[in-house]
C-alpha positions as CSV (number, residue, x, y, z in Angstrom):
1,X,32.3,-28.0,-29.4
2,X,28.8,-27.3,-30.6
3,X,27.5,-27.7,-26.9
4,X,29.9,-24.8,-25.6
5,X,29.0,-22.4,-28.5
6,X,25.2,-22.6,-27.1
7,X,26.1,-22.1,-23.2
8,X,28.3,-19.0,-24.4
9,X,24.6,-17.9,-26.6
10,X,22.4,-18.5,-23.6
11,X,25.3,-17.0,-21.2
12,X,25.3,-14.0,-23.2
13,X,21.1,-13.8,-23.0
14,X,20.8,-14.2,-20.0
15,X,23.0,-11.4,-18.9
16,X,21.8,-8.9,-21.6
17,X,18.2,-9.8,-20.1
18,X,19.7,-8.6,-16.5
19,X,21.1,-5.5,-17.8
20,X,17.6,-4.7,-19.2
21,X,15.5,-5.8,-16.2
22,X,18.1,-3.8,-14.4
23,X,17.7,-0.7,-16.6
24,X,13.8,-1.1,-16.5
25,X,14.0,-1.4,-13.1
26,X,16.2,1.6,-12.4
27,X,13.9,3.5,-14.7
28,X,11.0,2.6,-13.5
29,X,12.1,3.9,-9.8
30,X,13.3,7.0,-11.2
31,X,16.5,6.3,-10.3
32,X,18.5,6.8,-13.4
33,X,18.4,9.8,-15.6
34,X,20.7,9.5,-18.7
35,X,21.4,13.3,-19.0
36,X,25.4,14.0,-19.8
37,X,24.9,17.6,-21.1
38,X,25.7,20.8,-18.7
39,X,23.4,22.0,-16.7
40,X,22.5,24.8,-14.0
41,X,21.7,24.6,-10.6
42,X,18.7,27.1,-9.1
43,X,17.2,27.0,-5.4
44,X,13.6,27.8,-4.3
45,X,12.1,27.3,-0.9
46,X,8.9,25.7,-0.1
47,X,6.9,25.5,3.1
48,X,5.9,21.9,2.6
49,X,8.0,20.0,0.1
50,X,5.2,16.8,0.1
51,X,6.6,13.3,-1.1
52,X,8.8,15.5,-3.4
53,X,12.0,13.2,-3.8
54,X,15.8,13.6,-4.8
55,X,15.6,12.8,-9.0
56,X,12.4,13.8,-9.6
57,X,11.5,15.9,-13.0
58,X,11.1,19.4,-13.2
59,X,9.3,21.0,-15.8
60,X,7.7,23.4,-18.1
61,X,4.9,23.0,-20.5
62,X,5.2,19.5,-19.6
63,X,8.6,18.3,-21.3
64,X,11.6,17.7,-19.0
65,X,13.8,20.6,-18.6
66,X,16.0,19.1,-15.3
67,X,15.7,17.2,-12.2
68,X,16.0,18.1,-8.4
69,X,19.8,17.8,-7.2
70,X,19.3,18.3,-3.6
71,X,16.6,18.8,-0.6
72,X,17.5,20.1,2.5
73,X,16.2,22.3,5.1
74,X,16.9,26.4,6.1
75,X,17.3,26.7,10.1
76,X,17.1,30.3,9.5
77,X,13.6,30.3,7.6
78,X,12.6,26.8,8.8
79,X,11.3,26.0,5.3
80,X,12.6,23.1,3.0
81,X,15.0,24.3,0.1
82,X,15.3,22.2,-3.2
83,X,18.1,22.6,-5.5
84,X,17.9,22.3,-9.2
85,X,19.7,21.0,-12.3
86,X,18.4,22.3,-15.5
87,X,19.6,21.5,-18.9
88,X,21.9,24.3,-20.1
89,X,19.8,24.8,-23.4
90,X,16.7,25.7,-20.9
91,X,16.8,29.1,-20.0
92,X,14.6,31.0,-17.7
93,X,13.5,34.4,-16.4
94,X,14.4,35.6,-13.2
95,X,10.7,36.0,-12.3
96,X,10.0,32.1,-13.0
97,X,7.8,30.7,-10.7
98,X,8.1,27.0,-9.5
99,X,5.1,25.1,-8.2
100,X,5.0,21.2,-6.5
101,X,2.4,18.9,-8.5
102,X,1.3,15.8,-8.8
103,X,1.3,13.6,-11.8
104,X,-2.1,12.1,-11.7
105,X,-4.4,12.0,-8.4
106,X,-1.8,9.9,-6.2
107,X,0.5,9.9,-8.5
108,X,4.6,11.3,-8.5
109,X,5.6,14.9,-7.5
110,X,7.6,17.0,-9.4
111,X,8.3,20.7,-9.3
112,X,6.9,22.5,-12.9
113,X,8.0,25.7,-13.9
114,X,6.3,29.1,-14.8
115,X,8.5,31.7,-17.3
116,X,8.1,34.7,-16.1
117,X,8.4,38.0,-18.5
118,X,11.9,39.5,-17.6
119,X,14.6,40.1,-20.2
120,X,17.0,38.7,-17.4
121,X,17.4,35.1,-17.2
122,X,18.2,32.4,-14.3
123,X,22.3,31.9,-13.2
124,X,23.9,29.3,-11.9
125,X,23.1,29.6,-8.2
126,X,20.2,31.7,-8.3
127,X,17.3,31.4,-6.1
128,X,13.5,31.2,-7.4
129,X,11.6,33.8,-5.2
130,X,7.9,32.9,-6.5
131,X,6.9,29.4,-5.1
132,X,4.0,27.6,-4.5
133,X,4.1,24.2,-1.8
134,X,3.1,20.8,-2.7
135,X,-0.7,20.0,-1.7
136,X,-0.9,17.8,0.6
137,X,-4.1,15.5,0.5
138,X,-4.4,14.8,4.3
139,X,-4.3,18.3,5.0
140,X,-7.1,19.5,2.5
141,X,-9.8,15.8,3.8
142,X,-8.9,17.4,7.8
143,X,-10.0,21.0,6.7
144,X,-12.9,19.7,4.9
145,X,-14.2,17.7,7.7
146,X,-13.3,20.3,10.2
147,X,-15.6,23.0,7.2
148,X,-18.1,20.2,7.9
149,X,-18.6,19.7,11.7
150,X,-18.3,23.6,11.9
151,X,-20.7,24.6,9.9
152,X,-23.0,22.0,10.8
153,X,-22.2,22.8,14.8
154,X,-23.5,26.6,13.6
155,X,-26.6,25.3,12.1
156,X,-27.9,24.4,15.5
């Protein structure tokens, strides 16, 4: 008898330790987001979208106001177009601007967001005008080296 109460113990640790390498795991990947209140969903377009990704934070001031629902891409402006989820308790102005950034030097993107000044705030549905594209790191090392062999091409 005493041997079955300890398997049913070490049964029950061993999954509770799953569930929480499971959790971490999840977590770590940014996979899971534990947010049941309601929120509202706004667009923006961006020219170049980076390693943005489907979950990742969006915020303001740096705390966590929502997370990006959707990513797809406009045949009719050929730019990328991120949707939105932010908590219902967050409200913006129309005239919010939305910039992609990096956490850290290689680190995550996420899309942080600028309050404008307007009275009028953001509805569901509505579309962020003011944007600013991720920076993409290959893009600024090829202009600098092309800055580079120019300018040293004209000092000849």
């Amino acid at each position: 008898m005493e041997k079955k109460s300890i398997d049913v113990w070490v049964g029950a640790f061993v999954v509770v330790g799953a569930a929480a390498l499971l959790f971490l795991a999840l977590k770590a990947g940014n996979l899971l987001s534990l947010n049941f209140g309601p929120t509202y969903a706004v667009s923006a377009q961006f020219e170049d979208i980076g390693g943005l990704k489907v979950g990742a934070p969006v915020k303001s001031a740096g705390v966590v106001v929502g997370r990006v629902a959707a990513i797809g891409f406009d045949t009719r402006t050929y730019q990328a177009r991120v949707t939105m989820d932010i908590d219902h308790h967050d409200q913006f102005p129309v005239d919010t601007s939305a910039k992609i950034l990096t956490s850290g030097l290689l680190g995550d993107q996420y899309i942080g967001l600028e309050p404008g000044g307007s009275e009028k705030n953001l509805r569901n549905g509505a579309m962020i005008q003011n944007t600013q594209s991720a920076i993409v790191l290959e893009n600024l090392i090829g202009q600098f080296l092309y800055n580079k062999a120019a300018s040293s091409g004209s000092n000849k």
